[in-house]
C-alpha positions in Angstrom: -28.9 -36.2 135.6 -28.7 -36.6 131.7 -29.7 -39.6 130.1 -27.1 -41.6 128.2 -27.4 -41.2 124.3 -27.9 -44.3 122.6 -24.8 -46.5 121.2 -25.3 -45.8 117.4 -23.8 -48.8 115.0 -23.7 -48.9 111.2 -23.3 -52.2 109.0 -20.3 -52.7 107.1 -19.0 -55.6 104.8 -17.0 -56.0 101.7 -18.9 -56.2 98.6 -18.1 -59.8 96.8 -17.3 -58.5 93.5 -14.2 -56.4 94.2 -13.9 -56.5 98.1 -14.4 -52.5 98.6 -15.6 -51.5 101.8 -19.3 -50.6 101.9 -21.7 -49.8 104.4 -25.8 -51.1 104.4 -27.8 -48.1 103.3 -31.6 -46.9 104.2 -32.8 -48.6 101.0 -31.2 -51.8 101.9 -28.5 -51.4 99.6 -24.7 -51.3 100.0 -22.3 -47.9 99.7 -19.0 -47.2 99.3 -19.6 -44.2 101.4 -20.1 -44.0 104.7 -22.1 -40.5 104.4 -24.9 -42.7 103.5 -24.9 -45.7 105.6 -28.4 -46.1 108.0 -27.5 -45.5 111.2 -28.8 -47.5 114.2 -29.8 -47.4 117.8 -30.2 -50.6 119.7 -33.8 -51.0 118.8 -32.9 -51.6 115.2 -29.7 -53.0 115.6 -30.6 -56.8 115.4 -32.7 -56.4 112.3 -29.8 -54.9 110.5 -27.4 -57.6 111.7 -29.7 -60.1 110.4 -30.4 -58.2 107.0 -26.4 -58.1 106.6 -26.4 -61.9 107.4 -28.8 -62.7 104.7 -27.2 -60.4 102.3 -23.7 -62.2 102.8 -25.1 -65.6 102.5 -26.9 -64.4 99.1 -23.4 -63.7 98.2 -23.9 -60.2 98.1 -21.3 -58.5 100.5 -18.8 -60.7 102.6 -18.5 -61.0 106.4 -21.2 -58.4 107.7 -20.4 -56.6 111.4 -21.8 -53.9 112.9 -19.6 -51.1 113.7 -20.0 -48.1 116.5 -20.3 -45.0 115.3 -21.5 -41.2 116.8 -22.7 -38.4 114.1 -20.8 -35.4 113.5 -22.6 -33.1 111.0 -25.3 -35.4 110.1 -22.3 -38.1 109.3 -21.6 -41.3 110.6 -18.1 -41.4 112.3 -16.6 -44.4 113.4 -15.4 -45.0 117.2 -12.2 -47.3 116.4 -9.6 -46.5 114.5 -9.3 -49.3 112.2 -12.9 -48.2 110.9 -12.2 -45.2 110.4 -9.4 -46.3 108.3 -11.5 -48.1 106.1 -14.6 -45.5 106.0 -12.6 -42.6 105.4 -9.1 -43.1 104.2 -9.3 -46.7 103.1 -6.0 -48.6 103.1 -2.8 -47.5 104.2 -1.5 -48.0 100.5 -2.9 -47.0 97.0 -5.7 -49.1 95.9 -9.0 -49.8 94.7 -9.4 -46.6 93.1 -10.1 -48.0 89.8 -12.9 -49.9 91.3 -14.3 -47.3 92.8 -14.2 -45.4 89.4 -15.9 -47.9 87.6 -18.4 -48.4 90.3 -18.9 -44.5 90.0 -19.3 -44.5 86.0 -21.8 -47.6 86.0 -23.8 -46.3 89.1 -24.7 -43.1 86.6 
């Protein structure tokens, strides 16, 4: 018998200031990319929860959840659809690009 990999989860939230997706990175910060969120297994999975809690009641990011994920190419990849929607494709119609333009330019 083969032993059963470990459920991997990532944080995600909504940042407060323009309510783009992002994802809890290594450093403890927040990305609009899921290519660098810090994947977990169920050791650390609680920590992060509670890291995400804290961040969203220091009005940071809103409404933190962990998500499931597996790794494909050294990238997070999320299980349900609806995630996937917002890690990869983002909404169903045009928007936030803007944002994520000026997020890009002041990031620099």
């Amino acid at each position: 018998m083969t032993a059963k990999a470990p459920v991997l989860h990532v944080i995600t939230a909504n940042a407060l200031g323009d309510g783009l997706v992002v994802f809890l990175t290594a450093d403890g910060g927040w990305s609009n990319d899921i290519a660098e969120a810090r994947v977990v297994g169920p050791d650390a999975l609680a920590e992060a929860v509670a890291y995400g809690k804290a961040q969203h009641d220091a009005r940071i990011v809103v409404e933190p959840y962990e998500i499931e994920v597996t790794v494909e190419g050294g990238v997070p990849v999320p299980v349900r659809l609806r995630e996937r929607i917002r890690a990869e494709r983002g909404p169903t119609v045009a928007y936030g690009a803007a944002e994520i333009a000026a997020r890009a330019a002041n990031n620099r």
